[in-house]
C-alpha positions in Angstrom: 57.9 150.6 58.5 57.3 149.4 61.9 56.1 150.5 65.1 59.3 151.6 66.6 60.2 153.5 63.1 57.0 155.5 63.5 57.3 156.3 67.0 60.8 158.2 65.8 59.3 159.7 63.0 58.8 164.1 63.7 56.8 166.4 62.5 59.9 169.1 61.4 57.7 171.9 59.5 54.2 173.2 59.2 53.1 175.0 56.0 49.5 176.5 55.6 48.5 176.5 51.9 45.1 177.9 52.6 43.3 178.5 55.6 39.7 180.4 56.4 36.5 180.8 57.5 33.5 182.3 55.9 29.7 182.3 56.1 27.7 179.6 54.0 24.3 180.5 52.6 22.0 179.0 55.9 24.7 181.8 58.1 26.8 178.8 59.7 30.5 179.2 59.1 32.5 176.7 57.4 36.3 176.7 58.1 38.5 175.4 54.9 41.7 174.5 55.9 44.9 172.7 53.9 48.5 172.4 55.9 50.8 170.0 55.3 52.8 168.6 58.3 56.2 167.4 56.9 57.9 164.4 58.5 61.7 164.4 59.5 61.7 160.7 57.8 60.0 159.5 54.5 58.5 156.4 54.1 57.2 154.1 51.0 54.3 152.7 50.3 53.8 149.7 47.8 50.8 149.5 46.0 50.5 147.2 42.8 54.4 146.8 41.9 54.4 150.5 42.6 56.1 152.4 44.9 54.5 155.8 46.6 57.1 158.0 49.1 55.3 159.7 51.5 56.6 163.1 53.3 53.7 164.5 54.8 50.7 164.6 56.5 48.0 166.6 55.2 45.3 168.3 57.2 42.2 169.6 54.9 38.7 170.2 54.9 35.9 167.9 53.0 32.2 168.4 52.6 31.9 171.2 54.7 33.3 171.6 58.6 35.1 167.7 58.6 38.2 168.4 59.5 40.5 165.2 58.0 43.9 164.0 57.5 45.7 162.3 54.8 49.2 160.7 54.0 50.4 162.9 51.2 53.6 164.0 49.0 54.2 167.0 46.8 52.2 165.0 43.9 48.6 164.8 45.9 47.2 163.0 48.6 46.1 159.4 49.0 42.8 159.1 50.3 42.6 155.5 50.9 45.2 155.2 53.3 44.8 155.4 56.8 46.4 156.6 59.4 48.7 155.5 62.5 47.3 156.4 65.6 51.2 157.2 66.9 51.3 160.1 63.5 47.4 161.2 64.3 48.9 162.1 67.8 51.6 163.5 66.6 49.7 166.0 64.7 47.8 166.4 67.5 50.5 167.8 69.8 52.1 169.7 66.7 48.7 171.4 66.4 48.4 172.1 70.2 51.7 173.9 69.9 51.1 175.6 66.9 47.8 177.2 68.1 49.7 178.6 71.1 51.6 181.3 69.2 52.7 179.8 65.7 51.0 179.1 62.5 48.0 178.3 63.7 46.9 181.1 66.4 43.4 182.2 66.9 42.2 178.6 65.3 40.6 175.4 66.8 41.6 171.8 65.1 42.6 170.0 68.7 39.2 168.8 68.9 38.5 167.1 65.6 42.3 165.5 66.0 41.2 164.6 69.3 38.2 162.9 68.2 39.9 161.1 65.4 42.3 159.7 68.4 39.8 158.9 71.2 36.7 157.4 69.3 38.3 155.9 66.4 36.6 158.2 63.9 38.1 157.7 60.7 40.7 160.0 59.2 39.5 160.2 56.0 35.7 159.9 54.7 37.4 158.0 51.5 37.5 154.7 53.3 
C-alpha cells in the first residue's frame, strides 16, 4: 500500500474491549486500556510466503502506564510491525474526538499519541 492509499484510509469505528484505572501496590495508578480502531480499508501484509490482512489498529497498555499501538486483526496483534506516521495521526485526531463526548470521555491518551508523533517514540516496545 502506498502513501496516497494510507492517506485515504479512515478510522470508521471505535470499540473499547477493556478500559480502567486502578491503584498499584506503591499507590500510583496504572490505566489499562485495549480499543481497537477499525479502518474503512484493509490492507495485507506479506511475511514469509504468508499473507496477514490487517483491519485495525489497536491501542493497549504494556508494562505498566505505556500507552502503545499496534497493527492488529480479529486473530491478535502483530507486535513487530510499525506504524505509519499518517495512521498514528489518525488515531490521534480519532482519540481527540472521542474524548470530547464519545467513547472515550473523562480519559487522557492525546498525549502518549502525541508523543509517539512528535519525538519519534516508538509505537510498540516489541521492536
Amino acid at each position: 500500500m502506498d502513501k496516497k492509499e494510507v492517506k485515504q484510509i479512515e478510522i470508521t469505528t471505535v470499540k473499547v474491549n477493556a478500559l480502567s484505572c486502578s491503584p498499584d501496590v506503591t499507590g500510583e495508578y496504572c490505566t489499562s486500556c485495549d480499543i481497537d480502531f477499525f479502518l474503512s480499508a484493509p490492507f495485507v501484509f506479506s511475511v514469509f510466503d504468508k499473507e496477514h490482512s490487517i483491519d485495525r489498529i489497536n491501542m493497549g497498555t504494556n508494562w505498566g502506564d505505556e500507552t502503545e499501538l499496534y497493527y492488529a486483526n480479529q486473530s491478535g496483534r502483530f507486535y513487530c510491525f510499525p506504524i505509519t506516521k499518517t495512521l498514528i495521526h489518525k488515531v490521534y485526531d480519532r482519540v481527540r474526538k472521542e474524548q470530547k463526548g464519545g467513547c472515550l470521555a473523562g480519559w487522557s491518551f492525546h498525549e502518549d499519541i502525541f508523543e509517539m508523533l512528535s519525538s519519534g517514540r516508538a509505537t510498540s516496545s516489541y521492536f
